[in-house]
Structure formats: C-alpha cells, structure tokens
N, C-alpha and C positions, 0 to 999 in steps of 0.2 A: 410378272416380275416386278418386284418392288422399283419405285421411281431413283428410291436414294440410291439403291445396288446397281443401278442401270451405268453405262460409261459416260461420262462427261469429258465433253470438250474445252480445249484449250480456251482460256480468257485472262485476259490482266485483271489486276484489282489496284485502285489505288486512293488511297483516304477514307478505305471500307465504302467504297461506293464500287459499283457494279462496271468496268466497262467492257462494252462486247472485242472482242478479237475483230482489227481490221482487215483480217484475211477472212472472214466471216461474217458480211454485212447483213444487220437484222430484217430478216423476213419482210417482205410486205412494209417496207418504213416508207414513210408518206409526210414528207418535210411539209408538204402547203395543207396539212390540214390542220388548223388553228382550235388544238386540246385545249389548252387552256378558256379559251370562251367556249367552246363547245361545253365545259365541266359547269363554267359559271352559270351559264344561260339552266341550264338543265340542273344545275342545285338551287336554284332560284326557285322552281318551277317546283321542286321539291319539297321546295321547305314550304312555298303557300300552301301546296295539298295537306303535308303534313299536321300545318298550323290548323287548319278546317277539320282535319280529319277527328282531333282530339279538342272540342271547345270546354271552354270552361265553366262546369256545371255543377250541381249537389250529385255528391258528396264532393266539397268544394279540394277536400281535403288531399283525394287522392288523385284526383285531377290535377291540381298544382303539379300533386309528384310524378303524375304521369308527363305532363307537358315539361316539367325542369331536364328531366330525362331523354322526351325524345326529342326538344329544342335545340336541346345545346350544342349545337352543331355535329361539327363533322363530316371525314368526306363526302358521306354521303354514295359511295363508291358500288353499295348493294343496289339501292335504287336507280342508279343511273345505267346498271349494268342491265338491269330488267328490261328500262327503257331501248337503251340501244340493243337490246337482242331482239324488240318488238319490232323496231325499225327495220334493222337488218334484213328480217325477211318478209317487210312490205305492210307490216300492221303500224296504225298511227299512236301517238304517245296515250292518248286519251284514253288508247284503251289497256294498256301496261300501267296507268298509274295509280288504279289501287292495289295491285301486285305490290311496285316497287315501295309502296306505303307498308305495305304489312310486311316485307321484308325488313323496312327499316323498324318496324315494331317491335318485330319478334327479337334482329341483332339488338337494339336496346334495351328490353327485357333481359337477355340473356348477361346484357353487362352489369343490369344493376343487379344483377343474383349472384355472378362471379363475384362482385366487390364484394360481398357481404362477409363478415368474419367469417361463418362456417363454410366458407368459401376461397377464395384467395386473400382477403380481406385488406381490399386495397380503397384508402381515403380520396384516393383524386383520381375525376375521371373528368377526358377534355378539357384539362386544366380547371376545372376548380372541383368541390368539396362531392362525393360520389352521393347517390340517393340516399342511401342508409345515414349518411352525416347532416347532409342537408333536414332531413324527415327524421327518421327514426326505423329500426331493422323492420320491423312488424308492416310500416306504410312502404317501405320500398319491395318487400314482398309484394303485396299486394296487390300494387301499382306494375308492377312487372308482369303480374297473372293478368292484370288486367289488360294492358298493353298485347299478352299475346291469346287473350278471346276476342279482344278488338281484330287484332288480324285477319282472323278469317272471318266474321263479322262485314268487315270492311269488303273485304275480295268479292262476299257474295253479294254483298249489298250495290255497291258505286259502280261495279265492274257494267259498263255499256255498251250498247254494239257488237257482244259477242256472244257467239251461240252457249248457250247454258250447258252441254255438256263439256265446253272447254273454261269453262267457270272453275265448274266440278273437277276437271283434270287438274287444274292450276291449283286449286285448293288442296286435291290430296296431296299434289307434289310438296307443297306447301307441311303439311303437316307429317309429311316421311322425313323432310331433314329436321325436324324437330324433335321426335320421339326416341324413343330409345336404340331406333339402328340412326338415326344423325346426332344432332346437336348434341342431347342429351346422354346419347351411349357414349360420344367423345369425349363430355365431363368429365364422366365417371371414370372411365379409362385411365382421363388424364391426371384425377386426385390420387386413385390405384398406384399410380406408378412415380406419385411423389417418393422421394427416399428410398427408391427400390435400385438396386443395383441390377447391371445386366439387361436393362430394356434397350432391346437392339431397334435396326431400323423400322422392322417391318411393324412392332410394336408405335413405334411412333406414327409411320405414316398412316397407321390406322388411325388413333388419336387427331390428328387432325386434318385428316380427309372426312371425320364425322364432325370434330368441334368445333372447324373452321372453313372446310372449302363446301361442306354437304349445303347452308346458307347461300354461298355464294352460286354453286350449281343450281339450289332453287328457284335463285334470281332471274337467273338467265333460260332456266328451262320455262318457268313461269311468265318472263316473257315472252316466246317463243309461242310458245302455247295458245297465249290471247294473240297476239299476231299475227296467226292463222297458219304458223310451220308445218309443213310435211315432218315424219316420223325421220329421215335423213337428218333436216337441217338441225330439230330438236336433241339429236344424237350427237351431231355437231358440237353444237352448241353445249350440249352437259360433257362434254371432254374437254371442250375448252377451258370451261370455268371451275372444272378440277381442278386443271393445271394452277388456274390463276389462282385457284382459291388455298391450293398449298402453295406456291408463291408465297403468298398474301404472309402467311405464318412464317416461312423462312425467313421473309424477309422484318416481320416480326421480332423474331429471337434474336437477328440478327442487331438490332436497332439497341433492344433492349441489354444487350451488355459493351454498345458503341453509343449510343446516344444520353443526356441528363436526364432527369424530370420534366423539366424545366420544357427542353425540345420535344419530349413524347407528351406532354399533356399526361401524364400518366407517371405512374411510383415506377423509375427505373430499377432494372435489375433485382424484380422482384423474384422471379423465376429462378435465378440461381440461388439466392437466400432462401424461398422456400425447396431446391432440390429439386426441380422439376426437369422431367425430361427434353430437353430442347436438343434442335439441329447443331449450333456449335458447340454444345458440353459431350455431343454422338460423335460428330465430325469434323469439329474445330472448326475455327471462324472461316478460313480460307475452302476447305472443300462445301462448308455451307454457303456460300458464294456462287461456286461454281454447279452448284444442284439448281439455286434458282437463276442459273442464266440457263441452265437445261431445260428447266420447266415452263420458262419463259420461250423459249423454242418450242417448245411442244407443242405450245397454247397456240403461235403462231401458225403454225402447220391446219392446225386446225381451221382456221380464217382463211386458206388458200383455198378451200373451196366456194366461196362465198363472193358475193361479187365486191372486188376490193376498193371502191368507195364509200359502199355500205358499210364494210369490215373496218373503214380507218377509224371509229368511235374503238371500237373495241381491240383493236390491237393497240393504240394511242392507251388505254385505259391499263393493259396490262404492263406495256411498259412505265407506267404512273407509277403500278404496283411494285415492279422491279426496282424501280429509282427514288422513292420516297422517303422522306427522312423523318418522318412520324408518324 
C-alpha cells in the first residue's frame, strides 16, 4: 500500500513547522544525546575526506568545477547517514568513509545536472551561482560525470579494512540507486509528469522513492555493509532510510512553497512555476505535514530494534529531517 493512502495520525501544526501530538510522544527521543555536535564533529570529518578526495589537478579546468560543486557545503546529511548506520551495527568510521564520499559525489552531480536549463534550470544552488553559471553548461556536465566515475573509483579504491566482497556489495548498491530503476528512472518520471494532470499518489511516491529517498537508502545500506551488518540489520536499515529519504522530499516541497530564496539557499517556488508534481499541489500543505510526521514514525519503529544508543545518531538525524527549515 502506498505510504501517502496509508492513515495518519492526529498532530498539530503551527508556523508550518512540524509539532508531534503530546498524547504521542516520539519514539525512542533521547533529550541527552548532543545532535548538534555529534552533526558538527562528523561534517567536519567530512568535509577533510572530501577535500583529499578531489585535489586539485590538470585538467585544472574541471577540477575547479568539480571541487566549487562538492565544496560548497551543505548538510552533508547522506554522508553522515552512511557513517552512522556503520557505527550502528559495530563497524568503525574509517571504514564507511569512502561510501559516505561517493554518496556525497554522486548527490552533487546529480544537482549540478538538475540545475542545468535542460533540466530544471535553476541559477542558485547553496546560496550562490549553480555550476553551469559559475563554469559554463558543457564543463558542469562534465564535471558531474566526473564526480560520479570518481565514486565508485573512490569505494574501491580507499575502502580499508574490509573484506572485498563487501566492497563489491556497497558498490553495486551504489550503482542501483543511480541507474535507471533509482536516481535516474526518478528524473525521468519526475520531467514526465511536469504539466500533466491526474498524477495521483502512487505516481508520485514512485518519483521520489527513486529521485530522492533510493540515494539516501544507499547511504545507509552502504554503510551497513562495510560495517559488517547481518542481512536483518541491512533490511533494517534500507526501510529506515526509505522513510527518511521520502521525508527528506515532503519535507522539501514543503519548504519550497513556505520558505524565500534567501532561507533555502536555492530559487524558491520553483516547482510550482514549472508545474511539477509535489506533495502539497496532491494533498495540500496541511495533510503533507501530517504524511511526514507518519513517515517520521515509521523510520522510528524501525531503530527500535537496534540498540538505542547506537540508534540516537540516526533517529536525532531523522527528526533533523522532519524539522529543518532549509
């Protein structure tokens, strides 16, 4: 059964922000574990891999463009999510962290190919000037292809400490949510159903359970994997980051017809200008609300098997998702 048709429980909303129902306290909530440095410490950590991962070399050209791209900040929310699902079930960071690099490779290629005119053709990304503006359309292609051969490049290469056929597992997982049943099939889907009338729910949650949550399941199953998970926990774990990964997009559409430019780092209300299919133009702002306080639930459920210390990075992560204003 589709997630959006499924019943949703009662919650208030107020200032378009998320709050849960106090006759329904969230799952597993763990007030003394300190999200915020836990995020810092581990985007930090991120962003040095990052940096090392892409130096700056001839062809000097596309290099720039690949480093302006995967630099420029941002949550950082795929890579961190690798890490902590490595953690979770007992593998050390070192060995998730060329995963969580090629995750962030491949989401940043895919953004610089969305901006591009034949694309959504959007000038600002992470507050300032997107690749194709910065460069030229031709070098932010490029640079984008390159970014996601580096990927898995990277995985096989850096990955240490861990037996080579779970290399190979991470990698293919790695390249299913990119191809044309994930990232890519969810594009295409989602240009399809520009200006079309009648694209109901289950049209959409396909759309981006491939264009947006298939990535974040990578994530987390790819860590998992190098981690040394049993086939339970990695099951686990890829339901979880479903959830979160359609979150992630509700809570997307959501922003994008409640928040500026200015606050998204990104061309607000683009989505409804070009006619795309999103959660409140389906179900209006208020029951889109109440689907990602469902799927926010769902994700949790999923952590209750898990030992919930381990669990507080990643339920702390998805409530990030639920509550985020950019």
């Amino acid at each position: 059964m589709s997630l959006i048709a499924s019943s949703i429980p009662i919650h208030t909303s107020i200032s378009n922000k998320l709050v849960i129902n106090p006759r329904r306290p969230p799952v597993l909530a763990r007030a003394a574990f300190d999200f915020t440095r836990y995020m810092e410490e581990k985007a930090a950590r991120v962003e040095r891999a990052l940096e090392a991962s892409v130096p700056l070399r001839e062809p000097r050209l596309v290099h720039e463009a690949m480093r302006y791209s995967l630099l420029a900040g941002g949550k950082r929310v795929r890579p961190i999510l690798c890490i902590a699902a490595c953690e979770l079930v007992g593998g050390p960071e070192r060995a998730a962290m060329p995963s969580a690099c090629a995750v962030e490779m491949v989401h940043t290629m895919s953004l610089m190919h969305d901006d591009l005119p034949c694309m959504d053709g959007d000038d600002l990304r992470r507050g300032r000037p997107s690749s194709h503006r910065a460069f030229s359309e031709s070098v932010a292609v490029l640079a984008g292809d390159a970014l996601l051969s580096l990927s898995f490049e990277h995985v096989a290469s850096a990955t240490l400490g861990v037996s080579p056929d779970r290399v190979v597992r991470a990698i293919a997982e790695l390249g299913r949510s990119i191809g044309s049943e994930g990232l890519v099939g969810g594009q295409v889907a989602d240009i399809s159903s520009e200006g079309v009338s009648g694209v109901g729910p289950e049209r959409l949650e396909y759309i981006h359970v491939h264009k947006t949550a298939a990535l974040l399941e990578a994530a987390a199953v790819m860590g998992a994997i190098v981690g040394g998970a049993g086939d339970e926990a990695v099951e686990r774990l890829r339901r979880f980051a479903r959830r979160v990964g359609l979150l992630f997009q509700v809570v997307d559409d959501i922003l994008d017809v409640t928040r500026s430019s200015e606050e998204l780092g990104k061309t607000a209300g683009k989505d409804v200008a070009a006619d795309k299919a999103t959660y409140p133009k389906l179900l209006g702002l208020e029951k889109s609300m109440e689907l990602a306080e469902e799927l926010k639930r769902e994700a949790y459920a999923q952590m209750a098997w898990f030992d919930e210390d381990k669990a507080a990075p990643l339920i702390a992560l998805a409530n990030y998702i639920a509550y985020r204003n950019n």
